[in-house]
C-alpha positions in Angstrom: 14.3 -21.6 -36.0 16.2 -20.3 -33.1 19.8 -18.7 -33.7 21.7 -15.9 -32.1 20.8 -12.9 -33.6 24.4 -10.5 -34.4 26.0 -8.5 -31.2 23.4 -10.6 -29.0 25.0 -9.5 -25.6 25.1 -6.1 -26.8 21.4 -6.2 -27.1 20.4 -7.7 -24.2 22.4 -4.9 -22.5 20.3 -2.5 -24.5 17.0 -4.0 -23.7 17.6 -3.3 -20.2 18.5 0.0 -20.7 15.3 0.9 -22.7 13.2 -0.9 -20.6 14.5 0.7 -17.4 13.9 4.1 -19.2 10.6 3.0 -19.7 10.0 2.4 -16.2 10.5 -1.1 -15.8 12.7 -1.5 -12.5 13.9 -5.0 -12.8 14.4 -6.7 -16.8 15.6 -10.8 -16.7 15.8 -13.3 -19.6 15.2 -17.1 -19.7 14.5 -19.7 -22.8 11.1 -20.2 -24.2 10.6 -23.2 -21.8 9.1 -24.2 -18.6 9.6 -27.6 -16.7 7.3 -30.2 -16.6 6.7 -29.6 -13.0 5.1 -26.5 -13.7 2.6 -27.9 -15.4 1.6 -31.0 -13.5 1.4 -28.4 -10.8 -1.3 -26.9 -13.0 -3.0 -30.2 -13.7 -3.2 -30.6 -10.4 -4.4 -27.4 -9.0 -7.5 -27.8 -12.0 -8.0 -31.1 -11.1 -8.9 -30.2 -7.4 -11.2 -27.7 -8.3 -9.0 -25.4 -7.0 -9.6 -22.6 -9.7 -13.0 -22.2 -8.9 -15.1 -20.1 -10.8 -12.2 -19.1 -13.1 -13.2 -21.5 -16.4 -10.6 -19.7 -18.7 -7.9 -21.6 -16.5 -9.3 -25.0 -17.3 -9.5 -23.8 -21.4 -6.8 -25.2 -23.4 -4.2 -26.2 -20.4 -1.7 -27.8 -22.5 -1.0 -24.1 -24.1 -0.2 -23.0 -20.6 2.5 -25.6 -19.9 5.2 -24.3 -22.3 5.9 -20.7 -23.9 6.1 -22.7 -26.9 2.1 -23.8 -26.8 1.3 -20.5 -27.0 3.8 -19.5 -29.6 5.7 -21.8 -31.4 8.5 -18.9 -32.9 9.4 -18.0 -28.9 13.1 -18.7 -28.6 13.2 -16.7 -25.2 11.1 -14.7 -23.0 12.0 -10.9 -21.6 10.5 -11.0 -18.0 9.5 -7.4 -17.2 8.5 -6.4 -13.6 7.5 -3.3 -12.3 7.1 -2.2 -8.3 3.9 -1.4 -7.1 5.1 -1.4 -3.8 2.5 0.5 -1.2 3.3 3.9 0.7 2.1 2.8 3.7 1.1 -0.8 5.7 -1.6 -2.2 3.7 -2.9 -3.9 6.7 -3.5 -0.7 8.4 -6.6 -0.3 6.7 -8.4 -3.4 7.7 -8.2 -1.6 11.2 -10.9 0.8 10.1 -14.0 -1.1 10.1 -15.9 1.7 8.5 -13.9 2.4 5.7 -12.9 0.3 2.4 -10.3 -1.7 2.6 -9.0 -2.5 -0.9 -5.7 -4.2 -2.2 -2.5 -1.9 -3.2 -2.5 -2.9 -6.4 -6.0 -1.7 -7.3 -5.2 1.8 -5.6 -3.9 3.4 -8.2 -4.3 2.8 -12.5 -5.0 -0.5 -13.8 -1.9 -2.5 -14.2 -2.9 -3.9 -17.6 -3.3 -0.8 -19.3 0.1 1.0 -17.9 2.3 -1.8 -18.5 0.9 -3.0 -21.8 1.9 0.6 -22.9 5.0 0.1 -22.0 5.4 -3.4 -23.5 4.5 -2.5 -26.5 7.0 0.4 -26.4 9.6 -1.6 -25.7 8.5 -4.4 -28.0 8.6 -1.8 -31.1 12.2 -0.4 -30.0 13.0 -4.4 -30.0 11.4 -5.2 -33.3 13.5 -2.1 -35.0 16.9 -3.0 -33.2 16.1 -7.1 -34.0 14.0 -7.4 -36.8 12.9 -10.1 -35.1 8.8 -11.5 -34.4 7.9 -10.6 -31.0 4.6 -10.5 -29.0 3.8 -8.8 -25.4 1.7 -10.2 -22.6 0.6 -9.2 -19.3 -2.0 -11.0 -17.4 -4.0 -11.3 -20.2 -3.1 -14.9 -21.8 -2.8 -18.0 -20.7 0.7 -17.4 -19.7 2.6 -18.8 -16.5 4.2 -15.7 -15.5 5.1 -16.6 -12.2 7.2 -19.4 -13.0 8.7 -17.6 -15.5 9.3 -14.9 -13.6 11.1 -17.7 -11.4 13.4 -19.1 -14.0 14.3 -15.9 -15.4 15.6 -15.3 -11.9 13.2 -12.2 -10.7 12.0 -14.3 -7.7 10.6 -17.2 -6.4 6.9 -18.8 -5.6 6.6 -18.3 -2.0 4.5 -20.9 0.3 1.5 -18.2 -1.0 2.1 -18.7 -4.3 2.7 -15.4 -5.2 6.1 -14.1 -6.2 8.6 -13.3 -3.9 11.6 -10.7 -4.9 14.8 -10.0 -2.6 14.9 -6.5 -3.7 10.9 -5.8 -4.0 9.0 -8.4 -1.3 6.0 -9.1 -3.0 5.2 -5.9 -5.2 5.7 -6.8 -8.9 3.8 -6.4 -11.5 4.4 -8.9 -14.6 4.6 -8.4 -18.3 6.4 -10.4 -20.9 8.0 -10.6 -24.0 8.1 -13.5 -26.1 11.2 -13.2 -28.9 12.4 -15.0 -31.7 15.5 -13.9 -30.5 18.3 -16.2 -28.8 19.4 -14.3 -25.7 21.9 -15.3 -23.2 18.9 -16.3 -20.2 19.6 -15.5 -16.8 20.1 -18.2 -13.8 17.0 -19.3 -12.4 15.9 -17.6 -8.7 15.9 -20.0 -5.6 13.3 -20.7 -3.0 14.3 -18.4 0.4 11.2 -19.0 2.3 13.0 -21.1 4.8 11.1 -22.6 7.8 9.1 -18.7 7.9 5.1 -19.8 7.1 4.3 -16.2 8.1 1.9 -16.0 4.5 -0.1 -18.9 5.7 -0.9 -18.0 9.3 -2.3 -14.7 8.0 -5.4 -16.1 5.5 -7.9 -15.1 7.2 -10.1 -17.7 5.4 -7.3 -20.7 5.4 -7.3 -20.7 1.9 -3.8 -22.3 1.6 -4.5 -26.6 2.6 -0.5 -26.7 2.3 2.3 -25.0 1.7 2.6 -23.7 -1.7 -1.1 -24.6 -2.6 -3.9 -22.4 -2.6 -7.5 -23.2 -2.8 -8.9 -19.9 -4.6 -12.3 -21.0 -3.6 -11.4 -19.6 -0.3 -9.1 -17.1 -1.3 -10.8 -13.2 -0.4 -8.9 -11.8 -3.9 -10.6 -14.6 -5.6 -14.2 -14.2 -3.6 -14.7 -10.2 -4.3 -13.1 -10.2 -7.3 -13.1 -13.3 -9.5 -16.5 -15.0 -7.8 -19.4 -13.5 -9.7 -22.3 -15.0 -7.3 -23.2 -14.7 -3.8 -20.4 -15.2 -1.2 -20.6 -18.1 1.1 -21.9 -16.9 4.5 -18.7 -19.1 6.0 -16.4 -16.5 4.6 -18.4 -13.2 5.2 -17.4 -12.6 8.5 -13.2 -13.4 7.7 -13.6 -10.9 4.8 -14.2 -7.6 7.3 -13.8 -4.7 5.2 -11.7 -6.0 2.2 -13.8 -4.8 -0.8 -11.6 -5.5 -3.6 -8.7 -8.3 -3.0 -6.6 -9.0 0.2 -3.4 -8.3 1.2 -2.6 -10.3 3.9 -0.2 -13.3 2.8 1.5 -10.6 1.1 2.1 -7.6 3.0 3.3 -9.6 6.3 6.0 -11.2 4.2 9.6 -11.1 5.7 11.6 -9.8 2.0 9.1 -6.7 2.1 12.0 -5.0 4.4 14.1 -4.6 1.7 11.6 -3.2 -1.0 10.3 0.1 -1.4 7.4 2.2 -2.2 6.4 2.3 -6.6 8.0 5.6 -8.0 5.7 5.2 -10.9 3.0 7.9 -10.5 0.2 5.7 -12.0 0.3 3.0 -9.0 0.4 5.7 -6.3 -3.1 5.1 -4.8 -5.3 8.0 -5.3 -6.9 9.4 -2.3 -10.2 8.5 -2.9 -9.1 4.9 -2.8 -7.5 5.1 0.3 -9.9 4.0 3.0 -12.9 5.3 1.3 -16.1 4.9 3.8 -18.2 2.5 3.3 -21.2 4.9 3.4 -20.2 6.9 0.3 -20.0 3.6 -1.9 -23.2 1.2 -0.6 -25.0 3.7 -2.8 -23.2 3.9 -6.0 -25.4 3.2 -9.1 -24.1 2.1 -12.3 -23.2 5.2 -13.9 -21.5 6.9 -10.5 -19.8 3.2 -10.4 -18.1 3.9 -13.5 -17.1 7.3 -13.1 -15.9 6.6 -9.6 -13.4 3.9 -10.9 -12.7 5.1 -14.1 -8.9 3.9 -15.4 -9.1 1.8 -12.2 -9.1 -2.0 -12.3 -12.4 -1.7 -9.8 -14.4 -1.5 -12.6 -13.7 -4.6 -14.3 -15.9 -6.3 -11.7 -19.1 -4.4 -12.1 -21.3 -2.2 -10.1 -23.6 -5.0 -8.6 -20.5 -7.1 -7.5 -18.8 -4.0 -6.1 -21.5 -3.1 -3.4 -22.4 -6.7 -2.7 -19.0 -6.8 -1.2 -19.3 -2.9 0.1 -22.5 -4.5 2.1 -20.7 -7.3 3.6 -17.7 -5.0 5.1 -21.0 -2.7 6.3 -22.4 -6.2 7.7 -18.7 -6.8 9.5 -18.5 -3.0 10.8 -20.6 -3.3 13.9 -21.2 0.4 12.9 -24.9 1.5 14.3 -24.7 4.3 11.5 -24.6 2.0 8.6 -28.1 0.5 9.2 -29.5 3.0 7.2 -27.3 2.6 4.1 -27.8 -1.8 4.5 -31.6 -0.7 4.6 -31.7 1.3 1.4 -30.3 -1.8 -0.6 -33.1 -4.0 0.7 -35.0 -3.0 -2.8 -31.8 -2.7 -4.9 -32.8 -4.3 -8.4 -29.6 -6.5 -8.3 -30.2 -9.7 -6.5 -27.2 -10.0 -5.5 -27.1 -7.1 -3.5 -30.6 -7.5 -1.6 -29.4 -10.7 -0.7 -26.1 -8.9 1.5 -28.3 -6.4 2.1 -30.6 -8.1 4.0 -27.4 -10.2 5.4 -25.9 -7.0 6.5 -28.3 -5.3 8.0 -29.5 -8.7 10.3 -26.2 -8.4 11.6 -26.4 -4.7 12.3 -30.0 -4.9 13.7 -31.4 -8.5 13.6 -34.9 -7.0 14.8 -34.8 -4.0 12.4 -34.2 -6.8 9.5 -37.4 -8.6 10.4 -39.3 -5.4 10.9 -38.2 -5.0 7.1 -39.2 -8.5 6.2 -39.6 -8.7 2.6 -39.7 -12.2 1.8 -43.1 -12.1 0.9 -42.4 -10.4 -2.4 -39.1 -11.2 -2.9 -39.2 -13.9 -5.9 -34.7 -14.5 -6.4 -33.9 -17.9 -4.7 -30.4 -16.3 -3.1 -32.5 -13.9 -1.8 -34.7 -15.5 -0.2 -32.5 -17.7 1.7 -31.3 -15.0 2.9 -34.0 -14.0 4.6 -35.0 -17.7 5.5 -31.6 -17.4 7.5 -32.9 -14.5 9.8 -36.1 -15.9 10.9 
């Protein structure tokens, strides 16, 4: 049963100012509740295939529409984000076609494990000052957090889909709070997007078929990090050097001139994730994988899936030096990195790949047709 807890504007004035001591930089409140919209949308988006590869969105949808599915005791929801905002122009990097391109927010710590810290900080502080239940999310339940984050007033769904804020463009991180407290919500955010369809006109793989829709199934994010099998040869080429995510529809978004770069040390990039050469990671093996991208969100995706998409920027690079390292794969005991090896390296040296012919021996389907493709 939901009822205002004692002094509840009081709180909510002391929630933001513990969770801005935390490092949170923007803190908004909204009811346990989402509109029906939001979850058509959903039905919709599943129902088109849209999701792909991604079977935990399909699980249990009717949980997703409504805070309350997941939690029947939520009253409201404490929308947390945090910046993550990049030092530089994340675009820059796709200019270096012998180098790693990889999203901002995978530059520094993982996301999950810094804010859930600081979640459950905050959600302990709450519990004491409250008594109330409480539970913490970020990105790891099936929770809408974007359209929360939208009626708790943070920002809006731009035509991407992605969140867009007027004081940080497009770099939040998410986390939540789900209260039995009754706090005063905040008004909902509006839609500024306007006539601008910047966001679209910048997927390199079209992966938007309208406005506010996106097909992941084309989406790069979705193809390097989501898709476990072997990438469609129609997207190779769009993909260039992005190893891990794309920023594209983001970074060339018009509200990015009023944020600013993350103050929190964690998502600062470390240097060895900015524009890494390609070279230096074709040949990572499981172990130097893992120590390589330690605390990093990289490694949720696996060594093998990692270099698959190392081999198709080294395929895109045009680079005569990197037919050595697209050789060496040509006998990796992943699959699916023969198959973009030998994909690569036809594109680096189509007569050097059929001097290196290994169809003969090779017995993995994917791989195979790889090689059927060359001759």
């Amino acid at each position: 049963m939901c009822s205002p807890i004692v002094d509840a504007a009081e709180l909510k004035r002391a929630i933001i100012a513990e969770a801005k001591s935390l490092g949170f930089d923007v803190v908004r409140f909204t009811r346990a509740a989402l509109p029906d919209s939001v979850g058509n949308g959903l039905d919709a988006f599943l129902a088109a295939g849209h999701h792909g590869d991604m079977a935990w969105l399909a699980r249990e949808p009717a949980r997703r529409r409504h805070p309350q599915g997941l939690w029947p005791k939520a009253c409201s929801v404490i929308v947390l984000g945090t910046n993550y905002g990049p030092l530089d122009d994340p675009l820059s990097a796709t200019r270096r076609k012998d180098r790693a391109a990889i999203s901002a927010y995978a530059q520094g710590s993982d996301y999950h494990d810094v804010i859930k810290k600081r979640l459950k900080a905050l959600g302990g502080w709450l519990h004491k000052a409250s008594g109330a239940e409480l539970k913490v999310f970020v990105d790891t339940a099936p929770v809408m957090e974007k359209p929360l984050a939208e009626v708790a007033g943070i920002g809006w769904q731009g035509k991407h889909t992605n969140l867009v804020s007027r004081d940080f463009g497009s770099w939040l991180f998410l986390g939540e709070i789900f209260t039995e407290c009754l706090i005063e919500p905040d008004p909902p955010e509006t839609d500024h997007c306007g006539t601008c369809h910047a966001c679209l006109d910048a997927c390199p793989t079209q992966a938007f078929p309208t406005p506010y829709t996106l097909d992941a199934r084309r989406c790069i994010s979705y193809l390097t990090i989501e898709h476990a099998g072997v990438i469609a040869a129609e997207f190779r080429e769009a993909i260039g050097n992005r190893i891990y995510g794309c920023d594209d529809c983001l970074a060339v978004c018009p509200w990015n001139k009023f944020a600013e770069a993350t103050k929190t040390l964690a998502f600062q990039p470390r240097e060895a994730l900015r524009g890494p050469r390609l070279a230096d990671l074709a040949g990572l093996d499981d172990a130097a994988f893992r120590t390589r991208f330690s605390g990093s969100p990289i490694k949720r995706i696996g060594r093998d899936r990692f270099v698959r998409n190392v081999l198709i920027a080294i395929g895109n690079s045009g680079d005569p030096a990197l037919i050595d390292i697209a050789e060496a794969r040509l006998d990796d005991a992943s699959p699916l990195v023969r198959g973009m090896a030998v994909w690569a390296l036809g594109r680096l040296d189509i007569t050097r790949a059929k001097a290196n012919d290994r169809s003969n021996t090779e017995a993995d389907v994917t791989v195979l047709a790889e090689w059927a493709e060359l001759a």
